[in-house]
C-alpha positions in Angstrom: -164.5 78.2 -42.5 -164.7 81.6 -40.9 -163.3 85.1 -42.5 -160.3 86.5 -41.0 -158.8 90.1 -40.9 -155.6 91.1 -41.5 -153.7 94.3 -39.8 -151.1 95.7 -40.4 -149.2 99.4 -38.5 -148.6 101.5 -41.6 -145.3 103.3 -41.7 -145.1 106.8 -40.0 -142.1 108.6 -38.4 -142.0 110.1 -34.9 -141.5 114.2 -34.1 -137.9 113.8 -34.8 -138.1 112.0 -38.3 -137.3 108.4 -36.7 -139.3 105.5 -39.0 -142.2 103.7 -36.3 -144.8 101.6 -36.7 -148.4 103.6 -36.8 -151.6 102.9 -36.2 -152.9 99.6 -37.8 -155.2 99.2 -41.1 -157.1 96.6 -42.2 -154.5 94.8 -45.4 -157.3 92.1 -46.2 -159.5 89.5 -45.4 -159.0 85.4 -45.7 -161.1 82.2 -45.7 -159.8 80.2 -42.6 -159.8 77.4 -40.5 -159.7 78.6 -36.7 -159.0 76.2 -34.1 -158.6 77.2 -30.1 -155.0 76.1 -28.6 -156.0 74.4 -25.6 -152.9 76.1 -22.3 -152.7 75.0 -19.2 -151.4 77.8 -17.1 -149.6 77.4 -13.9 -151.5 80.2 -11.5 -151.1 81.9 -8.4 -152.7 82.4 -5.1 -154.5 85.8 -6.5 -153.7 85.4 -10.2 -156.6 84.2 -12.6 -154.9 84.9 -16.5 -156.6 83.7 -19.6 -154.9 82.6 -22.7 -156.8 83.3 -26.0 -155.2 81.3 -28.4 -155.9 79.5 -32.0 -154.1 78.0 -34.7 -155.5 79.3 -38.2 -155.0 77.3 -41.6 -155.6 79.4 -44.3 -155.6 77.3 -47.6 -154.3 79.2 -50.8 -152.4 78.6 -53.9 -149.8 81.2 -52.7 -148.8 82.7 -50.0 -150.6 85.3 -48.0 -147.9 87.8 -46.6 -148.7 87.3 -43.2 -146.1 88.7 -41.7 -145.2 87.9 -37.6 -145.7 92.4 -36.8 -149.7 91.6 -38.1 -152.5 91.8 -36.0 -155.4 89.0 -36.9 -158.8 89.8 -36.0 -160.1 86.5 -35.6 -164.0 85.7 -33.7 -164.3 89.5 -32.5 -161.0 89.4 -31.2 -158.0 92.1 -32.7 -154.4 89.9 -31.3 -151.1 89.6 -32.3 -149.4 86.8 -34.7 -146.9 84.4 -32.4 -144.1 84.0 -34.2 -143.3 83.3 -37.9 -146.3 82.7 -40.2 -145.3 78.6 -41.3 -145.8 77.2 -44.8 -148.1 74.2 -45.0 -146.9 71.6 -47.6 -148.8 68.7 -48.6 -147.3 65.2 -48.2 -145.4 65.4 -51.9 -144.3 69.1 -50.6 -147.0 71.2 -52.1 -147.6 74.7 -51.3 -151.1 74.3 -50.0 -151.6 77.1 -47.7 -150.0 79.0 -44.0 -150.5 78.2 -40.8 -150.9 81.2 -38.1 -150.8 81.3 -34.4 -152.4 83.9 -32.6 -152.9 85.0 -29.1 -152.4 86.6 -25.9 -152.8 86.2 -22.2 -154.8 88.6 -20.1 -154.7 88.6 -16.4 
């Protein structure tokens, strides 16, 4: 198990009074599961990108609000949820936790 971060922008309007997302807070920390997402990417000549990827199950009784505009610090690393935060039933459909995918590509 390894500790997770949450982030989150906090609410904030522009000069001219238009909502936008501000700068990102800390929301709250979770117990997790982290596994790396194995890519294979196809490259060119003078390309070398890196995916940083994982999967992270976080067990709970109840949801944890992840939403998919969160930011996860997970090993050192501040990136961006892919996608929709999924629900992670048991075999007799039990609420037992969420599943997260995180990640970018550099390069």
């Amino acid at each position: 198990m390894e500790t997770i971060e949450v982030w989150r922008g906090q609410p904030t309007a522009d000069t001219d009074g238009n909502p936008i997302q501000g700068k990102p807070v800390r929301i709250g920390t979770f117990q997790a599961m982290v596994a790396p997402v194995s890519v294979i990417d196809q490259t060119e000549e003078n390309a070398n990108p890196r995916n940083i990827e994982y999967t992270i199950h976080i067990r709970g009784s109840r949801p944890t609000g992840i939403r998919a505009t969160d930011l996860i610090k997970v090993r050192g690393r501040l990136l961006p949820v892919k996608g929709m935060p999924q629900v992670w039933d048991n075999l007799r459909g039990r609420y037992v936790g969420d599943v997260v995918t995180v990640g970018e590509r550099k390069g």
